[in-house]
N, C-alpha and C positions, 0 to 999 in steps of 0.2 A: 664538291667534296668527293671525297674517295671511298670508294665501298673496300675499302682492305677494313680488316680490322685493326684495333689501336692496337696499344700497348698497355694501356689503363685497364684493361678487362683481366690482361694476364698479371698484370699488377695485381690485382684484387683479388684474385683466384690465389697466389702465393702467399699474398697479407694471408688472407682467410684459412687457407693451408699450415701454414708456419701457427696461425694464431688457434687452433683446430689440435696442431699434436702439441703444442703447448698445455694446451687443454686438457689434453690426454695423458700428457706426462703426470701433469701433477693431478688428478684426479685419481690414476694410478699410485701416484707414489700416497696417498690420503689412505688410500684403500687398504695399500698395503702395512700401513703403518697403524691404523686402527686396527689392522687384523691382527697384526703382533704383539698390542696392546691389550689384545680378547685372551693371543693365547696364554702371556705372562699373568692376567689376573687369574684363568682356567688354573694354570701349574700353582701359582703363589695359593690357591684359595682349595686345591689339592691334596697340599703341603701341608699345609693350615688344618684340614682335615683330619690328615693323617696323624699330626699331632696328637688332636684333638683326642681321637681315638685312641692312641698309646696311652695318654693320659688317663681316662676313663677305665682303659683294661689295667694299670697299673694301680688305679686305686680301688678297683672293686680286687684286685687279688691279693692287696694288701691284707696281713691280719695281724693287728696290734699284737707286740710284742707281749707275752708275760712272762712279768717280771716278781709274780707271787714268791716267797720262797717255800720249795714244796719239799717236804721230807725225804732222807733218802731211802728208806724200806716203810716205806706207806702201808696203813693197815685197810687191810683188805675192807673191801664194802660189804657190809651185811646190811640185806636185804629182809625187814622185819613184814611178815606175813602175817595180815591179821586174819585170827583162828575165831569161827564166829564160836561163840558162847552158848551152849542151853543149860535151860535152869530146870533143874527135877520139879516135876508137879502133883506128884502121888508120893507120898510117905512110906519108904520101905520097900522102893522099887528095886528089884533084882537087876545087875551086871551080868551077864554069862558070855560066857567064851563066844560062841556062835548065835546068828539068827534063830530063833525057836524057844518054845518052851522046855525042849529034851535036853537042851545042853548046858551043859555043867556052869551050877552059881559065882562064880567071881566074889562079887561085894556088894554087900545090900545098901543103896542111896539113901540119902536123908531129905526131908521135904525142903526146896530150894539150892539143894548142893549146884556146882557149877561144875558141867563138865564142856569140855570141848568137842566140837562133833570135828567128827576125820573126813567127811565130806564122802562115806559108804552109806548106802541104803541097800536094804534086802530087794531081791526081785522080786519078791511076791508080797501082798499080805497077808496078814493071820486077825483073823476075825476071836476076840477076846472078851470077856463077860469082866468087866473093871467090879460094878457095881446091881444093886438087884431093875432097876433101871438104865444100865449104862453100857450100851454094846460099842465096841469100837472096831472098826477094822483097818490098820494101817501097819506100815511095814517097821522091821526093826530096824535102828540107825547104830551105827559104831561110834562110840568114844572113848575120852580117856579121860581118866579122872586127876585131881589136882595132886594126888600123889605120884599120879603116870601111870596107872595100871587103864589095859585098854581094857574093852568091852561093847557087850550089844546088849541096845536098852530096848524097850517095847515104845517105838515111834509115838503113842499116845501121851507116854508118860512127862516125855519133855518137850520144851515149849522155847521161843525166841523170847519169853515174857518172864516176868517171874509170879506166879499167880498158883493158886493152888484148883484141880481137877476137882469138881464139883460131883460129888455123888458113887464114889469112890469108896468101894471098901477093903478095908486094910485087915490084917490080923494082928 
């Protein structure tokens, strides 16, 4: 026999070659075609997204229509402030213009009258003998009576209560 070599080995070598980019093609073309597939569901699922989004901002910015029908010169809001209440608790208690004993009498109160305090207190107190047992030392408050006349009463005399001041003497 002959030591040449055949032709059968380079056969093989070609089969295997040809059968090799064959391979290669289409494992190629696989690759690339799933990757096209990745990118179209990336953009489709994007899209989708975006929607999604527009939607969400379009209904949070939504705000129901009203459809009340509202007057055409609307009357203003009044705004009711409650004015706390004291009730006199000594019979015959003096109003006077200012804080103090020295200034001038206004209107003498009746036992339980209702006056509104104006929300003034004196800066100081005055220390006052009510009764032969009964010293008080508190500041004078500002109000105004159910007629409207304002004034300052002696802090002891009214009360958030309606109750009468025990030991109190009157003229």
């Amino acid at each position: 026999m002959s030591k040449k070599p055949g032709l059968l080995p380079k056969v093989e070598i070609f089969v295997i070659g040809i059968f090799f980019i064959g391979f290669m093609m289409w494992a190629v073309s696989k690759c690339s075609s799933t990757q096209r597939r990745y990118k179209q569901q990336a953009a489709f699922d994007a899209a989708e997204q975006a929607r999604a989004d527009s939607m969400e901002r379009l209904s949070t910015d939504i705000v129901p229509l009203d459809t009340s029908i509202q007057p055409i010169n609307p009357e203003p809001q009044v705004e009711k402030v409650r004015v706390p209440i004291l009730y006199v608790i000594v019979n015959g208690v003096n109003m006077r213009t200012g804080p103090g004993l020295n200034n001038r009498i206004v209107d003498r109160l009746k036992l339980y009258d209702e006056v509104e305090f104006l929300g003034e207190v004196s800066d100081s107190t005055q220390e006052i003998k009510l009764g032969e047992n009964l010293v008080t030392n508190e500041p004078w408050v500002k109000v105004k009576t159910r007629k409207g006349q304002q004034g300052w009463v002696y802090g002891a005399c009214v009360d958030y209560y309606k109750h009468e001041l025990e030991g109190v003497e009157t003229e």
